[in-house]
DRENKE-570703 format. One record per residue (C-alpha): x, y, z; residue in one letter. Coordinates in steps of 0.2 Angstrom, whole numbers, plus 5000, padded with zeros to 4 digits. Each point is the difference from the previous one (the first is absolute). Example, Ala and Ser with C-alpha at 12.3 -4.5 7.8 and 13.67 -1.06 7.14 Angstrom:
! residues 2
506249785039a/500650174997s/
This chain:
! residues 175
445849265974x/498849845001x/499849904986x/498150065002x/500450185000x/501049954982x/498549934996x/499250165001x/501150114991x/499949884986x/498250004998x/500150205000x/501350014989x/498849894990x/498850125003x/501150134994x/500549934986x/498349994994x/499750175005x/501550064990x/499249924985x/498350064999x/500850195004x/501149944982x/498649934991x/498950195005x/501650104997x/500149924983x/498350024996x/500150175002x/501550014989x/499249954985x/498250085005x/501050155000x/501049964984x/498350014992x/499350135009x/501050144987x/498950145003x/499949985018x/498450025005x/499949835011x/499249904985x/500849914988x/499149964982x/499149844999x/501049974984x/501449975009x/499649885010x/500549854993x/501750054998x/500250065018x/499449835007x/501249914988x/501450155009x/499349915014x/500649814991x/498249955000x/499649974983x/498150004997x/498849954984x/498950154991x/498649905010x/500650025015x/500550194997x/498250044996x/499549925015x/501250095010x/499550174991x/498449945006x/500150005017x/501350165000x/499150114988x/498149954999x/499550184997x/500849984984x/501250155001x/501549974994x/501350015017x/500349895014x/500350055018x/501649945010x/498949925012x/499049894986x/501749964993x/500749945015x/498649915006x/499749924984x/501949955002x/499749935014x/498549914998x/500849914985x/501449955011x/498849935012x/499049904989x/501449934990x/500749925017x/498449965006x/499749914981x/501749925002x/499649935018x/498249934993x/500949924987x/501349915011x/498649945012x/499049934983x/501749914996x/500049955019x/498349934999x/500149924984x/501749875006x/499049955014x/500150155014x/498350075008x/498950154997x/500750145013x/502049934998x/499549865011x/500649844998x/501849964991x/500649954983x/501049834998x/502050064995x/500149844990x/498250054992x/500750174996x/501649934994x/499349884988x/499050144990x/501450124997x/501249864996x/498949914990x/498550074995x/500850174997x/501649964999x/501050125004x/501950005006x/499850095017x/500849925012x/498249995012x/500649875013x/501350135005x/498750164998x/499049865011x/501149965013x/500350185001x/498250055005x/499549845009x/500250085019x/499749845009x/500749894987x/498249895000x/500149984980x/498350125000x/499950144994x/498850115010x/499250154990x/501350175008x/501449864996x/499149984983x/499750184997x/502050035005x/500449864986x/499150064986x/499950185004x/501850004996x/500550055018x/501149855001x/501850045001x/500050185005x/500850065014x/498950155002x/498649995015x/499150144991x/499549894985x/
């Protein structure tokens, strides 16, 4: 086989790896919808809610359960569809990531990067502040070096995002 061809089969093996995980992540949302769903009748009570999204290991405030409830049950009735629970599973999921990615291009920004992940952050700039100013213990030049494809001492923002998003030292093309 070419090298291109295994190219290929990595990026759909990728590709099913990513599928495999969202069929988990609906399989195991049904799991606990249907935990809660006692009586069977494809509706699980509001009440329960919370407890089936911290099932789910996503721990929300009272605030944020109301505002959930909101959206899943604005009739007031007391039940919540499978589809509104999985979709508001979903949607949290989404907007965390999306949250997360807004914050790291803030941070970007902030040590000298560009609006849109243009731009580059100075390694030795980025060193000094979590040595320093935060000082932590992390050994960065190494976490640095690690992500720094081209070796310029710039951090560019997808080299940034792998840094801080705690990417760095994995071995699985998934993450």
């Amino acid at each position: 086989m070419s090298e291109s061809g295994s190219d290929n089969d990595s990026i759909e093996l990728t590709e099913e790896q990513m599928e495999q995980k969202a069929e988990e992540l609906n399989t195991q949302i049904l799991e606990v919808f249907l935990k809660y769903d006692t009586e069977h009748i494809d509706y699980m009570p509001a009440k329960d809610f919370k407890l089936a999204m911290e099932d789910l290991g996503d721990k929300i405030n009272e605030k944020q359960c109301y505002n959930y409830m909101m959206k899943a049950d604005p009739q007031n009735e007391g039940k919540i569809s499978y589809e509104a629970f999985k979709n508001l599973v979903l949607d949290k999921r989404a907007s965390e990531k999306s949250s997360s990615t807004s914050e790291l291009m803030d941070a970007f920004i902030a040590l000298g990067g560009e609006e849109g992940g243009e731009g580059c952050v100075d390694a030795d700039k980025l060193i000094q502040i979590i040595k320093h100013d935060f000082q932590m213990t992390i050994d960065i030049e190494a976490l640095i070096k690690e992500v720094d494809e081209d070796g310029s001492g710039e951090i560019e923002f997808d080299e940034f995002q792998e840094l801080l998003g705690g990417k760095v030292g994995t071995d699985d093309p998934t993450e």
